[in-house]
N, C-alpha and C positions, 0 to 999 in steps of 0.2 A: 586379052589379058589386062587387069587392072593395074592402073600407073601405080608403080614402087610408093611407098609414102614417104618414105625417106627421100629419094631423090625428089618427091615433089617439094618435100620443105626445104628445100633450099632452095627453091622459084618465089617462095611465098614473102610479100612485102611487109606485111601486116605480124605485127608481136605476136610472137608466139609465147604463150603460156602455159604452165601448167597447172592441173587442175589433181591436186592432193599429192602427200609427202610420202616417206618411205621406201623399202625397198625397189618398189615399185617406180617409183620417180627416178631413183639410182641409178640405177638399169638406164634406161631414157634419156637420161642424161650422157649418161656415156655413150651411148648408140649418137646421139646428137652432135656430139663431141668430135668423135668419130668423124662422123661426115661433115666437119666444119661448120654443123648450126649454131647458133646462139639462141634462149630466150632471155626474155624481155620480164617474167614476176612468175611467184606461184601464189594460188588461191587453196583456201579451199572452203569448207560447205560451212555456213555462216558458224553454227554453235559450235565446230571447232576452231575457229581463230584463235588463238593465242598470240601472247607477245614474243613471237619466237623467229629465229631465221634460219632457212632451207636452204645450200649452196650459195648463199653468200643475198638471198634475197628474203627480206622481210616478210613474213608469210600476209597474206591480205586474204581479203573478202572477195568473190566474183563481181559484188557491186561495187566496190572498189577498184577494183581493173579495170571494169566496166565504162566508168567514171573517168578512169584515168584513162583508158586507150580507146575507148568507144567499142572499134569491131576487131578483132583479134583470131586466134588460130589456136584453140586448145585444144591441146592432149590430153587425155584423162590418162592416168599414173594412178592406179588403183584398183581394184578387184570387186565388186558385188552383185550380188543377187537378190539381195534386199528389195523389196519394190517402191520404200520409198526412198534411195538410193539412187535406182533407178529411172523413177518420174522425176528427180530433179535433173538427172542428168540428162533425158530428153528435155526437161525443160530448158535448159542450156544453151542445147544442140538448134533446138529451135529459134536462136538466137546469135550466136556464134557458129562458124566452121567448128567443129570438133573430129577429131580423132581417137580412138582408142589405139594404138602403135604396137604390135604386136612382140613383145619381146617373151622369151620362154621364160617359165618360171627356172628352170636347173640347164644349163649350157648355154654359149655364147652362139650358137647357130642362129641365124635370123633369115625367116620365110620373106628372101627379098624374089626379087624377080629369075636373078641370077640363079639363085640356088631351084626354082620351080623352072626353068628351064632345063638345069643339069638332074635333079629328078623326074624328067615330062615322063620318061617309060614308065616308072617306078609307079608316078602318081596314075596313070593312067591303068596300069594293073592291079591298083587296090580300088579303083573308078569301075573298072568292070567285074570286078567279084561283090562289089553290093549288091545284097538281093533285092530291094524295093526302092522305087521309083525318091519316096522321101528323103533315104539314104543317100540317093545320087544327086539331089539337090539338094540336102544339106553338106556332104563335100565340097560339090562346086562352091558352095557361099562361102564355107569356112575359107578355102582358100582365095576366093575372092577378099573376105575379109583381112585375112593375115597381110596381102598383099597392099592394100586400099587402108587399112585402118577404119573404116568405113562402117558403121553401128547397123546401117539400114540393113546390109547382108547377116548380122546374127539376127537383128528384127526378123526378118526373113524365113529364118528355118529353125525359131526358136518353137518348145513342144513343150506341154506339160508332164511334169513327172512322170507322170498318173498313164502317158501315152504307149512306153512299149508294153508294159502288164497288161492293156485293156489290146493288143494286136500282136504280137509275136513273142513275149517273154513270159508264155504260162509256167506258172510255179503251180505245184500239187502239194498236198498236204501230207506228203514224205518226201518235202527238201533236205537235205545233209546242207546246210548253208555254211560257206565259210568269206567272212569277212575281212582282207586285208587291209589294213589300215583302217581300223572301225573309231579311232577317232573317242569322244564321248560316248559313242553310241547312239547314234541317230540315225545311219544307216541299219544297224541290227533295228531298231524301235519300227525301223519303216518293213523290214522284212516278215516281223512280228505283226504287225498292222496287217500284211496282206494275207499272212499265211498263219493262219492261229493254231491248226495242226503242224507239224514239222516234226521230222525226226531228231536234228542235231543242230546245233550253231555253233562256231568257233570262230571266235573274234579275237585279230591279231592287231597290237596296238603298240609302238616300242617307245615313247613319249611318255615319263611316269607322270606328269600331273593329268594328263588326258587318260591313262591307263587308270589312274585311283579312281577318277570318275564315271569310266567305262564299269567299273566294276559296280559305281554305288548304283547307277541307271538300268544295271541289269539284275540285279541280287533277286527278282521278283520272278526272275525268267528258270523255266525246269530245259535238263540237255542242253544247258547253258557252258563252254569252254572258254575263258580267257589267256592270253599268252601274252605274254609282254617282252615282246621282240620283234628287231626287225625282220622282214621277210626278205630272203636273198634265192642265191643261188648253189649258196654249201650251206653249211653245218658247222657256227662256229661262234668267235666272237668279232661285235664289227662297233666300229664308233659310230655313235648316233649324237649330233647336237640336240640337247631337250628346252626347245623354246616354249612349253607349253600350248602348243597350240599347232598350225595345220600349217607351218612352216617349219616346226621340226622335222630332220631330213639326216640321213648319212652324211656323217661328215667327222669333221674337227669335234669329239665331246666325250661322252662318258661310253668304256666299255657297258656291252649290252648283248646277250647272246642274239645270234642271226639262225634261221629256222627257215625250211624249205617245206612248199607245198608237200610234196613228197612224203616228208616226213612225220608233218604233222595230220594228214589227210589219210593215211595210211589205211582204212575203213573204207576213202573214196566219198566222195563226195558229187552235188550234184549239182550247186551253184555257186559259183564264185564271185564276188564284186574284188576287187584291187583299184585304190587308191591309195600307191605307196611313194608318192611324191618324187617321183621320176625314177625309181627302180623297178616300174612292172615289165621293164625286158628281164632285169634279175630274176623279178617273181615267175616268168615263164617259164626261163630255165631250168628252174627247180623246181617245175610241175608238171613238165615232159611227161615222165612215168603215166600220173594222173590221168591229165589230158589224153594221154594215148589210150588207156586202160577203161578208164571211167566217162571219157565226154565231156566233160561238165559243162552247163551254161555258163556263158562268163561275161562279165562287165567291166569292161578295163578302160581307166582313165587314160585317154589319150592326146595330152595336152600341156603336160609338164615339159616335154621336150623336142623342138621343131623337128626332128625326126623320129616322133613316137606314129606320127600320123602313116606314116609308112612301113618301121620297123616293129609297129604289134600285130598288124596282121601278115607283114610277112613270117616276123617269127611263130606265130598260133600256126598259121599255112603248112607251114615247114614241119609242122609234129603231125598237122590231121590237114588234111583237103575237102573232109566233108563234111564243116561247117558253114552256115549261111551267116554270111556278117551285115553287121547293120550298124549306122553312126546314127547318135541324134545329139542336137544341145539342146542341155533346159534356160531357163533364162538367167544370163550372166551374160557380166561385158567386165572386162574382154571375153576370150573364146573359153573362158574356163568351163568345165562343168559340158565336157563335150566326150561321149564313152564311144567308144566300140563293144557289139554287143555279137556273140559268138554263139551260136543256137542250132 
């Protein structure tokens, strides 16, 4: 098993730094905190420097820190998939120790060592319901990763979009597709892309600026349904914070009705994607009926929550047994953008 990263950074001599601001550093900071670490600056990517300060430290340059500490110990505290994001961040790496520190996007669970011991059954019997060899070593990595912080393990088992469509995720040109959390509409744009016949699409979005936009990006599309609510596990109204963007999440904000698989699928459906920001065990629940009646292929983020890695496929298991699951990540670091695929 791969050394805890946490407990390695508190062996480590050398500054530790962090590499970009935001919630995302937040989190890290407190997990740091926690275990008695301290850093030493935050940097980040030259054209956003400003004259600004992050928990009490002047934000700077990498060549800056660089300069100032020589060799150092950074965490990257940030999300992309961008590729040139990405090559600078290998560029970094090849230069510095770096970490990506695995904290969840929604609950304070952290995939330390402790916690993958007291889940060993658990992970080991969603380890042997993968049906393809890929699947069981991109598992193994992720959790190598979460563990290690460690970038070479998503290197490792990272895939292109493009890869379960072209080997296990055939769509036919009468999908009922329903999209949870369709965001602007870039996932429906890509579904539309592969599938130019379709019977239906319903795109659920509960975020009204991302919602106005879902609507302008699709206005061109025929058997087109928009809904602007959250997706739960009743039928009702629920607080939604509206940050405009793909941090908007249940929570502290504006009433906003909440809608159930169930109910709004009620025709049955034939594919499902969910990314609803750490409520797709909600959106299970309220798709029972569905799932049991209708099958559906499903694509479910599995990565907002350190126990989403275990509790999606046991809760899908728990409605039907005879699905073949499959994991894969596309490229991102950290482990975002990592699905369980239900077929």
């Amino acid at each position: 098993m791969e050394q805890d990263l946490w407990r390695y950074l508190k062996t480590v001599r050398k500054p530790i730094v962090l590499y970009g601001m935001g919630n995302g550093a937040d989190k890290i900071i407190k997990v740091l905190k926690d275990f008695g670490i301290e850093i030493s600056g935050v940097f980040a990517t030259d054209g956003f420097v400003r004259d600004k300060y992050f928990h009490g430290f002047k934000l700077s340059s990498y060549s800056e820190l660089k300069e100032k500490f020589g060799e150092m110990t950074v965490l990257l505290s940030f999300g992309s998939g961008r590729e040139e994001v990405l090559s600078n961040i290998r560029r970094i790496s090849a230069e510095q120790e770096l970490y990506a520190p695995d904290v969840p996007v929604y609950g304070g669970t952290l995939f330390t060592s402790e916690y993958a011991n007291a889940n060993k059954e658990a992970l080991s019997n969603v380890y042997n319901r993968l049906y393809d060899d890929k699947s069981k070593e991109t598992f193994e990595n992720i959790i190598r990763y979460k563990l290690s912080g460690k970038l070479d393990s998503l290197y490792e088992c990272e895939i292109r979009e493009d890869e379960p469509y072209g080997s296990f995720l055939k769509l036919s040109d009468n999908e009922s597709y329903l999209d949870l959390g369709a965001y602007t509409g870039d996932t429906v744009a890509d579904f539309v892309r592969r599938v130019k016949t379709y019977k239906s699409i319903t795109a659920v979005e509960p975020d009204k600026k991302s919602f106005k936009k879902l609507l302008s990006n699709t206005a061109e599309l025929n058997s087109f349904k928009a809904v602007n609510a959250c997706v739960s596990d009743y039928i009702g109204m629920s607080e939604f914070a509206m940050r405009g963007g793909r941090n908007s999440s249940v929570g502290d904000g504006e009433q906003i009705p909440a809608v159930t698989v169930d109910e709004i699928a009620k025709d049955g459906v034939s594919f499902i994607k969910a990314d609803v920001e750490g409520e797709e065990i909600k959106a299970i629940k309220g798709a029972e009926n569905t799932i049991l009646k209708h099958r559906p292929k499903m694509q479910l983020a599995c990565y907002h929550k350190t126990e989403d890695l275990i509790a999606i496929p046991h809760a899908i298991c728990g409605i039907r047994k005879d699905y073949r699951l499959y994991i894969r990540h596309f490229p991102c670091v950290p482990a975002w953008d990592t699905n369980y695929f239900f077929i």
